[in-house]
C-alpha positions as CSV (number, residue, x, y, z in Angstrom):
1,X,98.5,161.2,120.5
2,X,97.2,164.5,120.2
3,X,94.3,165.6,118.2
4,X,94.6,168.6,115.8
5,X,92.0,170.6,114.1
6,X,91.8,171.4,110.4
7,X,92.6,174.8,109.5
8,X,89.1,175.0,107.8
9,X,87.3,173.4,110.9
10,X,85.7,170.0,108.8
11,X,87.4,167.5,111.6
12,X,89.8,166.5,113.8
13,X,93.3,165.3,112.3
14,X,95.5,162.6,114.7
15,X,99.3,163.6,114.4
16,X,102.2,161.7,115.8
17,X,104.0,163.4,118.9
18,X,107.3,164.3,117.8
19,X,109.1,161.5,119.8
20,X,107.1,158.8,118.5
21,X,108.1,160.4,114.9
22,X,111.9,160.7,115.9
23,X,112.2,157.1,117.1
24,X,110.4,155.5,113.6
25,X,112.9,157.9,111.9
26,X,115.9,156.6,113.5
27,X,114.6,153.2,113.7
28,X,114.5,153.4,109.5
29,X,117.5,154.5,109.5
30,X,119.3,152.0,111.7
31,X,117.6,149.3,110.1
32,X,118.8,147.6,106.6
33,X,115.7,147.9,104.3
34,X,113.4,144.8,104.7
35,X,114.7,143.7,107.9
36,X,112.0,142.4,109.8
37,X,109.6,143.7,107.2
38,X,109.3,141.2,105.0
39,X,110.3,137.4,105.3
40,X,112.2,135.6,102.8
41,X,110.1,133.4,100.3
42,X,110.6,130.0,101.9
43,X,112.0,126.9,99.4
44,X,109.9,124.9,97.4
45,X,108.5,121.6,99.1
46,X,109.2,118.5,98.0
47,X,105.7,118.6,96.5
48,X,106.4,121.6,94.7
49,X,110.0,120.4,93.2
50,X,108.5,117.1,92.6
51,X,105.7,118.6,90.5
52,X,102.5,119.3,92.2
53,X,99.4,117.2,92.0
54,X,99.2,116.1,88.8
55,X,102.6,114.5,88.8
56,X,102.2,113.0,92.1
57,X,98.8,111.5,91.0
58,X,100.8,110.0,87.6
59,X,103.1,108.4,89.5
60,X,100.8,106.9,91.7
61,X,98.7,105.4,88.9
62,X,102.0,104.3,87.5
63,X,103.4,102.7,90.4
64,X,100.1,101.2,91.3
65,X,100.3,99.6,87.8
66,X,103.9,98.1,88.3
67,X,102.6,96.2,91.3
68,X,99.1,95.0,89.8
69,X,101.5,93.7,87.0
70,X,103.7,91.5,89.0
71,X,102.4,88.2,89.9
72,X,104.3,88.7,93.2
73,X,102.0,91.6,94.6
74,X,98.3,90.2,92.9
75,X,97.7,88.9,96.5
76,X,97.5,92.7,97.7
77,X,94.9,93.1,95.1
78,X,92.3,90.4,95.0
79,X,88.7,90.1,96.2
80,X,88.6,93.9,96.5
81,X,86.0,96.0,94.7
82,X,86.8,98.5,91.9
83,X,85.4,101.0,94.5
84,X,87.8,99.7,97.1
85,X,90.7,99.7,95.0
86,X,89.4,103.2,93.4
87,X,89.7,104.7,97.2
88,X,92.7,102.6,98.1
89,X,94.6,104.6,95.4
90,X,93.1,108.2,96.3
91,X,94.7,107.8,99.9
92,X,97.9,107.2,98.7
93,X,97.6,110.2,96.4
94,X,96.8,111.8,99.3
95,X,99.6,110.3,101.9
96,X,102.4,111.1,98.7
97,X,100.6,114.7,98.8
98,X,101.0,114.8,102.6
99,X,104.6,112.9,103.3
100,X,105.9,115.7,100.3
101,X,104.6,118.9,102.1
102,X,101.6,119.0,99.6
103,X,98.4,120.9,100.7
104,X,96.1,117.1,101.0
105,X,95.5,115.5,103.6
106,X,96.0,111.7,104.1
107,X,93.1,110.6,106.3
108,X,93.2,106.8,105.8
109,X,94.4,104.6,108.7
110,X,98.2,104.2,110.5
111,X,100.6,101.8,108.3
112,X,101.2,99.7,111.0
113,X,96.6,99.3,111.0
114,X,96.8,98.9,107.2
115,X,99.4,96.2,106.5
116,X,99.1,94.1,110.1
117,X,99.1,90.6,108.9
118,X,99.7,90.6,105.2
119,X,102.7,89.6,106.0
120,X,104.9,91.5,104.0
121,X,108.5,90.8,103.7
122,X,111.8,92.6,103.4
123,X,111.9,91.0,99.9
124,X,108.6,92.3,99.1
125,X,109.5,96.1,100.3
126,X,112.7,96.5,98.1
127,X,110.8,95.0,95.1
128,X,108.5,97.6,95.9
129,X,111.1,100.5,96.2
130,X,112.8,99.1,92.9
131,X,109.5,99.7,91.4
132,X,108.8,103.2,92.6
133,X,112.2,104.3,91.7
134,X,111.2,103.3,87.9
135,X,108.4,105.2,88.1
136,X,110.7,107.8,89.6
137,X,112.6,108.1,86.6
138,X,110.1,107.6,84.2
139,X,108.4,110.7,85.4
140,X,111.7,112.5,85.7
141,X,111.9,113.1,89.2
142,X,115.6,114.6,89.9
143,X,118.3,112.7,92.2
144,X,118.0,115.1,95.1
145,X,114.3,115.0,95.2
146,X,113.9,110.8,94.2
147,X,115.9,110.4,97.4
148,X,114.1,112.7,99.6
149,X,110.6,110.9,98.3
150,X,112.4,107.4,99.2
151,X,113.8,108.2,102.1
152,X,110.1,109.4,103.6
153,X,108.8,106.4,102.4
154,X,111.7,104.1,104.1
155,X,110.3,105.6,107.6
156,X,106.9,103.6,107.1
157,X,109.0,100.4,106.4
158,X,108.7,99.7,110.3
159,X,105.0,99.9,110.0
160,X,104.5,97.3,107.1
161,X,107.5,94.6,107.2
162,X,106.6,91.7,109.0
163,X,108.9,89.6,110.0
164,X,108.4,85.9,109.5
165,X,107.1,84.1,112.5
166,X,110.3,81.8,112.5
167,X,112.4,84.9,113.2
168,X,109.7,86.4,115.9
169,X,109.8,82.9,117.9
170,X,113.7,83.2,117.6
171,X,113.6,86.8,118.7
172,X,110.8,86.0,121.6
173,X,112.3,82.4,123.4
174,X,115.5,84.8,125.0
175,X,112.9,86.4,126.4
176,X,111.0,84.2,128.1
177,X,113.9,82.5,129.4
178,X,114.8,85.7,131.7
């Protein structure tokens, strides 16, 4: 780069050397506009589509209700605090949030941690998804994005069914035989 004076002497001016000029030219000219220059707006996240916060926090409380209702899930419930239940529901706001692409961050324990030896079944979990697919629709979540937010829960489902010990022992005595 070579430095030019002003014509009235106040300062040095930096000018391009012509090559470096020629090259940006052609380089615009080769180029479709944009390309390269600016990205393309990316999709909405599941979060976004399925609301933002203050959905995801209403379905939460909503779903959260449908289980304290059912006298199959009170054993989940009992001998916690208010506090304890009051935090229990803030993480899952905050693992929805995270497992929808929203901007929280879920910093309560693994599933497998949280649910080792309540001995949930397989009965239990689709009672469970049958309940958070009415609180699906009662919020209005679309098709496409309802089965997006179940399928991402369905990948913890590993973590939290247990099986029942009878199966386990079943499952375990061809092993020990070898």
């Amino acid at each position: 780069m070579r430095i030019k004076s002003n014509s009235n002497g106040r300062g040095a001016v930096p000018t391009l050397g012509a090559g470096l000029a020629l090259a940006a030219l052609a380089l615009a000219l080769v180029l479709p506009t944009g390309v390269g220059l600016a990205e393309e707006k990316p999709a909405k996240t599941l979060y976004e589509r399925m609301g933002g916060y203050d959905v995801m926090s209403a379905i939460v409380e909503d779903f959260l209700g449908r289980l304290r209702d059912d006298e199959a899930f009170k054993r989940f419930g009992g001998g916690r605090s208010k506090d304890s239940q009051e935090r229990t529901k803030q993480l899952i706001k905050d693992q929805f949030c995270a497992f929808t692409d929203g901007p929280c961050a879920y910093t309560g324990r693994d599933m497998k941690t949280s649910h080792e030896g309540l001995g949930i079944t397989d009965a239990e979990w689709e009672s469970m998804i049958l309940k958070l697919n009415a609180t699906l629709d009662k919020f209005e979540i679309g098709e496409t994005e309802k089965k997006e937010f179940i399928a991402v829960i369905e990948k913890t489902r590993k973590d939290i069914v247990q099986k029942p010990a009878e199966e386990k022992a079943a499952e375990e005595k061809p092993k020990a035989q070898n």
